[in-house]
TIRO-2110 file (N, C-alpha, C; in Angstrom, 1 decimal):
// TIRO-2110
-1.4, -9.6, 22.9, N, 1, A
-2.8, -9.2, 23.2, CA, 1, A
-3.3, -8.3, 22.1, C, 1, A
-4.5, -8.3, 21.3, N, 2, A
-5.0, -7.5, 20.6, CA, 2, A
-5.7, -6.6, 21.1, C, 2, A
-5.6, -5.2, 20.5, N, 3, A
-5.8, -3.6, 20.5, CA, 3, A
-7.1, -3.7, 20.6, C, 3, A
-7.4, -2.6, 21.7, N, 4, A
-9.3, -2.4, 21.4, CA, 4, A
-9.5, -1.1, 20.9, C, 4, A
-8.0, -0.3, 21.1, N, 5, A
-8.4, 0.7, 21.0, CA, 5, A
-7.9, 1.4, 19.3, C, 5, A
-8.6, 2.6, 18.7, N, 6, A
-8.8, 2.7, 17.7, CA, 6, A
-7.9, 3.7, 17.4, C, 6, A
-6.3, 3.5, 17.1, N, 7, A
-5.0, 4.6, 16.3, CA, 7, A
-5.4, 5.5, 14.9, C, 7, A
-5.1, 6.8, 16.0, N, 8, A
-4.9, 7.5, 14.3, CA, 8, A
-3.4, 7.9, 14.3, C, 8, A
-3.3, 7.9, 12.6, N, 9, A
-2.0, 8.4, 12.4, CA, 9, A
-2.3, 9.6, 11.5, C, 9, A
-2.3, 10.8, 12.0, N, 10, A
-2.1, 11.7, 11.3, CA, 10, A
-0.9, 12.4, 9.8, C, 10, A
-1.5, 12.7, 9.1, N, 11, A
-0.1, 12.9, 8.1, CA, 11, A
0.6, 13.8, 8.7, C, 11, A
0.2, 14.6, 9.3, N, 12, A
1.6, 15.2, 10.1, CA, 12, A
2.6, 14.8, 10.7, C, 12, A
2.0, 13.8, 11.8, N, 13, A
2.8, 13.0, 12.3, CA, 13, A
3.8, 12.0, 11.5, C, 13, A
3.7, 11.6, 10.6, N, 14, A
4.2, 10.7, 9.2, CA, 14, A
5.0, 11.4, 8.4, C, 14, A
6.5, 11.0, 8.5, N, 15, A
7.3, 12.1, 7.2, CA, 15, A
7.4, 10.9, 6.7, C, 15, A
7.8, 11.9, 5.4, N, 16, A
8.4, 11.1, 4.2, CA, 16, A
9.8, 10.6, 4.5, C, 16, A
10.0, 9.8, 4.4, N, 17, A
11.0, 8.3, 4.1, CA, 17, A
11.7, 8.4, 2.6, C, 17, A
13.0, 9.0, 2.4, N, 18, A
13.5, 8.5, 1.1, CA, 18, A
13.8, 7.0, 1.6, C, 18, A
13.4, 6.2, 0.0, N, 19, A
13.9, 4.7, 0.4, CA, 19, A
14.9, 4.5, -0.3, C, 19, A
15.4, 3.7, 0.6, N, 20, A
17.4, 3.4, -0.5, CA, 20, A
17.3, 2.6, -1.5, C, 20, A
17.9, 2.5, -2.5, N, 21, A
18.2, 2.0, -3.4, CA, 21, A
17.6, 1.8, -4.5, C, 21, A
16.4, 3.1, -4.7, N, 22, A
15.3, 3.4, -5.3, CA, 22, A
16.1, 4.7, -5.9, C, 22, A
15.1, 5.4, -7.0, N, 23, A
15.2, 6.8, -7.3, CA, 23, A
13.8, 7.7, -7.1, C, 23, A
14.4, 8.7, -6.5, N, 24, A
13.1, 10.0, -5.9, CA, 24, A
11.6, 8.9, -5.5, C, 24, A
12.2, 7.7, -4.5, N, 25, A
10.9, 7.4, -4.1, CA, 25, A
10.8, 7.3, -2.5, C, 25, A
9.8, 8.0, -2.1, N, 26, A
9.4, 8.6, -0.6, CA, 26, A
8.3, 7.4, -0.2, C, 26, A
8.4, 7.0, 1.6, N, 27, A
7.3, 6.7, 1.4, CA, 27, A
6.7, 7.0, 2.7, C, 27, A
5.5, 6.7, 3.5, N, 28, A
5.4, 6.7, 4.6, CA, 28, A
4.7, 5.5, 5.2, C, 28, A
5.0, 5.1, 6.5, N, 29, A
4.7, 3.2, 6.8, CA, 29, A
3.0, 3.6, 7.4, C, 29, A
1.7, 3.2, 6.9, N, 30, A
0.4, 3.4, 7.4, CA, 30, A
0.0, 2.4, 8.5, C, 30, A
0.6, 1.4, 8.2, N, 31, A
0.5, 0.2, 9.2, CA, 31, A
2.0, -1.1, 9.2, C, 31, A
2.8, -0.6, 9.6, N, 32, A
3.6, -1.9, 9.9, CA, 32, A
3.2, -2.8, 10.3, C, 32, A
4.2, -3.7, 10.9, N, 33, A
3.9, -5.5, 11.5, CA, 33, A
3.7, -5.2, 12.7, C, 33, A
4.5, -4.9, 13.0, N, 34, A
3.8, -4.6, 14.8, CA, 34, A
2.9, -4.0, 15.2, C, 34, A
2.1, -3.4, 14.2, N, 35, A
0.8, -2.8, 14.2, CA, 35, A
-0.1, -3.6, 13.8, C, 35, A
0.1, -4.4, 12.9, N, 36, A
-0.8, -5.5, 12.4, CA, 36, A
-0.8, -6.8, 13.2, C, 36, A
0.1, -6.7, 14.0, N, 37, A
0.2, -8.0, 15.3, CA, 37, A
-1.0, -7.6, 16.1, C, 37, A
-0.8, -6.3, 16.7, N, 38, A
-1.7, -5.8, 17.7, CA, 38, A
-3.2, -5.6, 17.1, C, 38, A
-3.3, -5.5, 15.7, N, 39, A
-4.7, -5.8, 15.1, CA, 39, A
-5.0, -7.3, 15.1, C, 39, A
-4.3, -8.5, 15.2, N, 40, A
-4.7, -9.1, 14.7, CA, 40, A
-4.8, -10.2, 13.5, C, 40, A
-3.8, -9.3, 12.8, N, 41, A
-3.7, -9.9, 11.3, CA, 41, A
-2.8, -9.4, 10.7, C, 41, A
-2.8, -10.9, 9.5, N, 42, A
-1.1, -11.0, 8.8, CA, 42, A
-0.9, -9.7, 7.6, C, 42, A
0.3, -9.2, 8.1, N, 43, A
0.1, -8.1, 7.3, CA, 43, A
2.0, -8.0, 7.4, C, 43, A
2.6, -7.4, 6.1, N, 44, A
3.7, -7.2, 6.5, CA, 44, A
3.8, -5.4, 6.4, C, 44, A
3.5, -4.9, 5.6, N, 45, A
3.0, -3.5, 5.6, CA, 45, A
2.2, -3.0, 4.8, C, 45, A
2.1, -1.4, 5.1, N, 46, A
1.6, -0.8, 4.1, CA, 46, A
1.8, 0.9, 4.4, C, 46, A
2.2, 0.7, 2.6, N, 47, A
3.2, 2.1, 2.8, CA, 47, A
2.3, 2.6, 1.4, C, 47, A
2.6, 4.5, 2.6, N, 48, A
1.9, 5.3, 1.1, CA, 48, A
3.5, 5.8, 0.8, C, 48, A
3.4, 5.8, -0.8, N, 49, A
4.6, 5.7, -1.7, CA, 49, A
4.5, 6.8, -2.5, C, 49, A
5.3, 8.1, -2.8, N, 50, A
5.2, 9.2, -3.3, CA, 50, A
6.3, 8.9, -4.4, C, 50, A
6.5, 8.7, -5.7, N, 51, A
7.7, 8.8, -6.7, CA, 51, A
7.5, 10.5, -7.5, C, 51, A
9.0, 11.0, -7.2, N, 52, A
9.1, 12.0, -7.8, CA, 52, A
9.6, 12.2, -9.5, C, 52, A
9.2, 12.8, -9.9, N, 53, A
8.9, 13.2, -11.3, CA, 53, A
11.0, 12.8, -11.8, C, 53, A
10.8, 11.4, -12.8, N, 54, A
11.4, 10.8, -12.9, CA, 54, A
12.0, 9.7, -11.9, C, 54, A
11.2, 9.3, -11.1, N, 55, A
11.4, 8.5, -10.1, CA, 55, A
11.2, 7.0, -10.2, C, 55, A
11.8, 5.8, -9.5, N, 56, A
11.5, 4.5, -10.0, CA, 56, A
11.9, 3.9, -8.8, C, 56, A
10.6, 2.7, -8.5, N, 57, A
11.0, 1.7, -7.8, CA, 57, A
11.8, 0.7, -8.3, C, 57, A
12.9, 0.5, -8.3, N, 58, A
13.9, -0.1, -9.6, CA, 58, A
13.3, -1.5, -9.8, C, 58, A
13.4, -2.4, -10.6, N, 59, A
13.0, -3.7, -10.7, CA, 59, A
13.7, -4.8, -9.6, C, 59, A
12.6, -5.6, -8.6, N, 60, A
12.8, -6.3, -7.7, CA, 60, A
11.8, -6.7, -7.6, C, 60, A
11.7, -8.1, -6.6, N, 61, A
10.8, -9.2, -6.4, CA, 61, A
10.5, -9.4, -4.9, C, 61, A
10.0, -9.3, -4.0, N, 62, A
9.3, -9.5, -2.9, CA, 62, A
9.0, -11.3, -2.1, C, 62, A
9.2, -11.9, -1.4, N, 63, A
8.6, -12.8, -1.0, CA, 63, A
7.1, -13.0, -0.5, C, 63, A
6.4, -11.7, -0.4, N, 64, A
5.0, -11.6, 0.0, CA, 64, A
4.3, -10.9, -1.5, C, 64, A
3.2, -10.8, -1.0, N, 65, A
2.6, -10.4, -2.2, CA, 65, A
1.9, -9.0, -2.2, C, 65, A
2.3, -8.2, -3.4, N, 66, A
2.3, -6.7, -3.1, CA, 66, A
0.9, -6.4, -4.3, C, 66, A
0.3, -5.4, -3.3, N, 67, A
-0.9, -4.9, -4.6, CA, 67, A
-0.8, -3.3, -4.1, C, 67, A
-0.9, -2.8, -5.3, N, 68, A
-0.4, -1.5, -5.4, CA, 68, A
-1.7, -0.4, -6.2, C, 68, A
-1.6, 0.3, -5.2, N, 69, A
-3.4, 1.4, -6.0, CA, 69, A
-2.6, 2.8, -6.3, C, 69, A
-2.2, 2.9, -7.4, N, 70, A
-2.0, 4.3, -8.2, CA, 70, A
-3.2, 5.4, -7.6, C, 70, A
-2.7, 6.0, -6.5, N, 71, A
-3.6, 7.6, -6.3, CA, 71, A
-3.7, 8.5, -7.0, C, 71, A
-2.6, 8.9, -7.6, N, 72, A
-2.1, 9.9, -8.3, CA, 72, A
-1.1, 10.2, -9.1, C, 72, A
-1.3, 10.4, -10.4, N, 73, A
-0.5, 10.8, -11.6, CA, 73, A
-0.7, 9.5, -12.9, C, 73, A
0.7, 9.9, -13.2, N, 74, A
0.9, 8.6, -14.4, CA, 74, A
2.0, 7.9, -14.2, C, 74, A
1.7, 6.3, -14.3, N, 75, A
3.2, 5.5, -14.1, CA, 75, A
3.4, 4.6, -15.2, C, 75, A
4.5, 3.8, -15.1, N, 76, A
4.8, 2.9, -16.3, CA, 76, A
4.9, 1.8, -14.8, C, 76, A
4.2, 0.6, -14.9, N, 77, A
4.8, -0.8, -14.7, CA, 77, A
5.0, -1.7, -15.8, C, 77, A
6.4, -2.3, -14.5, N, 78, A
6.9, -3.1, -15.4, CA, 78, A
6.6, -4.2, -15.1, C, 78, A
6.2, -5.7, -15.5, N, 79, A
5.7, -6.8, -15.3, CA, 79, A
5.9, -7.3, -16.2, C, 79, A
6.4, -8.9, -16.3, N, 80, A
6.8, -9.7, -17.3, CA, 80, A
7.8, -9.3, -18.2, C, 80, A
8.7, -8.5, -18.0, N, 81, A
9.2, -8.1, -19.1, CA, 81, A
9.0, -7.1, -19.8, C, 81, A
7.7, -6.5, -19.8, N, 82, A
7.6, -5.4, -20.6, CA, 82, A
6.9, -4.2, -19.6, C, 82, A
6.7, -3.1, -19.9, N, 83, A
6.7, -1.6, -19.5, CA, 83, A
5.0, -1.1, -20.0, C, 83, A
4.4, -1.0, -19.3, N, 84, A
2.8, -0.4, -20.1, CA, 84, A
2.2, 0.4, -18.9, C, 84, A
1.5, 1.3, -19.6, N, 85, A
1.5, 2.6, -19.0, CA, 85, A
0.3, 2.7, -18.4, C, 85, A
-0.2, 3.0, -17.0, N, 86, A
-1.4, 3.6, -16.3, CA, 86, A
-1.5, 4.9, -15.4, C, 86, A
-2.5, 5.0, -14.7, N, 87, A
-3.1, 6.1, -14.6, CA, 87, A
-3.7, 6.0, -12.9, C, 87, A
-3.4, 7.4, -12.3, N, 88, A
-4.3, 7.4, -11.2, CA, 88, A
-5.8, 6.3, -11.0, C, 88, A
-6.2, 5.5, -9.9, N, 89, A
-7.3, 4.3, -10.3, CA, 89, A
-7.4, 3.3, -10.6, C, 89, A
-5.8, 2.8, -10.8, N, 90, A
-5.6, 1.4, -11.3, CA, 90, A
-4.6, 0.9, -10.3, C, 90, A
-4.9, -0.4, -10.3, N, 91, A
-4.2, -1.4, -9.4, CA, 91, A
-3.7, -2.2, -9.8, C, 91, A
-2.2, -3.2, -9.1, N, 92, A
-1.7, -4.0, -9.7, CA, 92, A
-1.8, -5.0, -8.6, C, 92, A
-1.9, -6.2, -8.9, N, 93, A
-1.8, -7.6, -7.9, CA, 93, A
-0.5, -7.9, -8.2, C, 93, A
0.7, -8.0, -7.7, N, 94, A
1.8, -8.3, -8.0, CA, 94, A
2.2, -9.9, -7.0, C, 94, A
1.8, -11.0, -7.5, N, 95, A
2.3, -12.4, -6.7, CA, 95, A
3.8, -12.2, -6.5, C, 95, A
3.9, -13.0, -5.3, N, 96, A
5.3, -13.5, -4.6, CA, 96, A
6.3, -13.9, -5.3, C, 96, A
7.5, -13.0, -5.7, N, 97, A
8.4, -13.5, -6.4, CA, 97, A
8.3, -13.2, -7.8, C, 97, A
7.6, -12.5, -8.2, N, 98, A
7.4, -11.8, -9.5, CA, 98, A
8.1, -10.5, -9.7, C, 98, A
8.6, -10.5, -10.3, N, 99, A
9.7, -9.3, -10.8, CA, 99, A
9.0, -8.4, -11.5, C, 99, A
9.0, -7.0, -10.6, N, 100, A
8.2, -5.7, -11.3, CA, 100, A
8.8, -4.6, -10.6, C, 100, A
8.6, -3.5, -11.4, N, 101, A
9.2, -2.0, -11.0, CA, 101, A
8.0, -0.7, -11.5, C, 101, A
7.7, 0.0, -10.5, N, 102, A
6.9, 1.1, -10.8, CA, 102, A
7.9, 2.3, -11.3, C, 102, A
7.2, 3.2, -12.6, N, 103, A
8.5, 4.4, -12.7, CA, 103, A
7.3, 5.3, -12.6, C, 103, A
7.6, 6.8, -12.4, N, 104, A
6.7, 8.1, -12.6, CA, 104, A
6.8, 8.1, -13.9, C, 104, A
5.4, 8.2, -14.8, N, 105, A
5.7, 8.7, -16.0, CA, 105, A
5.2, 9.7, -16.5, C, 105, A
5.0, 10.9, -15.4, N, 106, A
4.3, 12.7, -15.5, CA, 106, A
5.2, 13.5, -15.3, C, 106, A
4.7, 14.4, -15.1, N, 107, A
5.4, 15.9, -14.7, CA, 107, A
5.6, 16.2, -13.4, C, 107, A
4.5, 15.3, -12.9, N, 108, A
4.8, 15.4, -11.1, CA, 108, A
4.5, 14.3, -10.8, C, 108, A
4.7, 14.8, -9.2, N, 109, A
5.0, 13.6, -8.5, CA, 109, A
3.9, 12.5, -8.6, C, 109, A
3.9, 11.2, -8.3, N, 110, A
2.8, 10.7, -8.3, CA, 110, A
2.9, 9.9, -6.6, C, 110, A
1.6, 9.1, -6.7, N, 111, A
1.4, 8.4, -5.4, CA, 111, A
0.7, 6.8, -5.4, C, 111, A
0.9, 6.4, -4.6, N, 112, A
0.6, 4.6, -4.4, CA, 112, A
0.6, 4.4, -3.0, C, 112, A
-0.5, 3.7, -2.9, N, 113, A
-0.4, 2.7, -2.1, CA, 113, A
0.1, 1.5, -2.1, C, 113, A
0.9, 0.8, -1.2, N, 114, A
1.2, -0.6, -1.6, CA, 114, A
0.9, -1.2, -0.5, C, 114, A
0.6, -2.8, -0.6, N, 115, A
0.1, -3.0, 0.8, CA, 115, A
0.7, -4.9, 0.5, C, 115, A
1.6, -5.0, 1.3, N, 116, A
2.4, -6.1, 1.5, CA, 116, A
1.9, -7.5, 2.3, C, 116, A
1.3, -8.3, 1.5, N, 117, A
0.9, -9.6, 2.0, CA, 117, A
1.4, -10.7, 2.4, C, 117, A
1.6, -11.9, 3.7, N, 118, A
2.1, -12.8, 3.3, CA, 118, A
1.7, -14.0, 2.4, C, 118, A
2.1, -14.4, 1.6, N, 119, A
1.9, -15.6, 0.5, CA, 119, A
1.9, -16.9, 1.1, C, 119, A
0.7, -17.7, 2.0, N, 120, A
0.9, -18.9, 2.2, CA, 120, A
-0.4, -20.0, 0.8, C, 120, A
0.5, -21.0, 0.9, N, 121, A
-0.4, -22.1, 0.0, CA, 121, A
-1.2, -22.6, 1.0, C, 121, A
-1.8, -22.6, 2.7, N, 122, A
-2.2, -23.0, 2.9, CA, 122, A
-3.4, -22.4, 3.6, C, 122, A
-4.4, -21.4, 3.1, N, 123, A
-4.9, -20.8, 4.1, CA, 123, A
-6.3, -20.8, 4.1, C, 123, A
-7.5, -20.3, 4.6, N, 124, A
-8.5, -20.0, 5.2, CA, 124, A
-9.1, -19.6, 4.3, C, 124, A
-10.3, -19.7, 3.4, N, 125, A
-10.8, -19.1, 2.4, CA, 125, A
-11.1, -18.3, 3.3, C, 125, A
-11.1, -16.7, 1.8, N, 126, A
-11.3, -15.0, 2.7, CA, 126, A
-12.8, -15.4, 2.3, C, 126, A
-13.4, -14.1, 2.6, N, 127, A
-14.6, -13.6, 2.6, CA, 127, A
-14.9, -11.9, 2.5, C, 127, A
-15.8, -11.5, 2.2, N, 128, A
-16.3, -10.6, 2.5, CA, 128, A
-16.4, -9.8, 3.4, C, 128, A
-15.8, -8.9, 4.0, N, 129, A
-16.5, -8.2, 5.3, CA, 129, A
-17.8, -8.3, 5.7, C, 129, A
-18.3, -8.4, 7.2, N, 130, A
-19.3, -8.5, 7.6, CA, 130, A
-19.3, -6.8, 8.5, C, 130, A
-20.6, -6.4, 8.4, N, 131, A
-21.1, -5.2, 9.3, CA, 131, A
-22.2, -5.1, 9.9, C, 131, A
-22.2, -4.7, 11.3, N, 132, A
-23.3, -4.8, 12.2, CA, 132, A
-23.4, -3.1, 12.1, C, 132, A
-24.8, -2.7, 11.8, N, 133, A
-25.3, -1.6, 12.3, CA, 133, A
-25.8, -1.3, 13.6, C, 133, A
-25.4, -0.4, 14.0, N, 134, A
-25.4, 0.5, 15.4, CA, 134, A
-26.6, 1.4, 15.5, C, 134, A
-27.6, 1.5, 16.5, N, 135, A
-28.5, 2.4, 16.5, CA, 135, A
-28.0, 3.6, 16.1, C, 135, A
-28.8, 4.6, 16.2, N, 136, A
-28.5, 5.8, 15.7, CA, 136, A
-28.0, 6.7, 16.8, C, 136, A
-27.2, 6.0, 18.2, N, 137, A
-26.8, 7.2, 19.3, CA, 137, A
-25.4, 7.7, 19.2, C, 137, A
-25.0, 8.0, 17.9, N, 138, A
-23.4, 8.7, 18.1, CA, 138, A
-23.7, 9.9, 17.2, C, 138, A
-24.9, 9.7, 16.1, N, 139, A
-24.8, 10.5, 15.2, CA, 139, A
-25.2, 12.0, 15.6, C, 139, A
-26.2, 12.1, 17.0, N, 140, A
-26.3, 13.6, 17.2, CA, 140, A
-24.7, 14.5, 17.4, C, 140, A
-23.5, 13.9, 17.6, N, 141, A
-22.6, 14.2, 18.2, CA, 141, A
-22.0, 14.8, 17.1, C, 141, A
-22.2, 14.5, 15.8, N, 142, A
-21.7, 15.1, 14.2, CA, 142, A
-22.6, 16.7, 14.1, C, 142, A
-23.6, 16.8, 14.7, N, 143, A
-24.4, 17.9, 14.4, CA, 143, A
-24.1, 19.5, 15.2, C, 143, A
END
């Protein structure tokens, strides 16, 4: 049965997660699968990912498909083979089965989002979000 009602997860509530078999990489889960069942949609997760100053998600490949939004700092991905450097604001589309590794490449810590998709060949063209505007009766309640 899908959720009507609307979850917050506060950072408080959310510790950091060292993940095994990584180096100095933390993460916390923002939406798992059984959270995205109860939404409604295919999702396998999505994790905010903290790498500590020399830290690395070592080189590995995923069966779903991972896109990754650098929040903060500087990193090296690795993709195809080679290592090239970015910056908090940049994103990576990483397909199913593609072999890549994020390292920290600052002074401090840095941060990502990653958000784990399933990969099918057979699906629904996406779209755009749609939004219905709401009269204006919630907004006295901000004042």
């Amino acid at each position: 049965m899908l959720t009507q009602e609307t979850e917050v997860l506060t950072a408080e509530e959310m510790t950091w997660e060292l993940m095994p078999n990584h180096i100095e990489l933390y993460h916390r889960e923002i939406v798992s699968a059984a959270q995205a069942d109860k939404l409604g949609i295919r999702m396998s997760s999505i994790l905010w990912e903290k790498l500590g100053v020399g830290g690395q998600v070592v080189p590995h490949y995923h069966d779903v498909v991972e896109i990754i939004h650098i929040t903060v700092g500087e990193v090296k991905l690795l993709s195809g083979g080679e290592w090239s450097s970015y910056r908090a604001g940049d994103t990576f589309h990483v397909p199913a089965g593609v072999v890549h590794s994020v390292a920290n490449a600052g002074d401090s810590p840095s941060e990502q989002i990653s958000i784990f998709l399933p990969a099918e060949a057979q699906v629904t063209p996406n779209s755009f979000f749609g939004t219905t505007i709401i009269e204006d009766i919630y907004s006295s309640k901000l004042k």
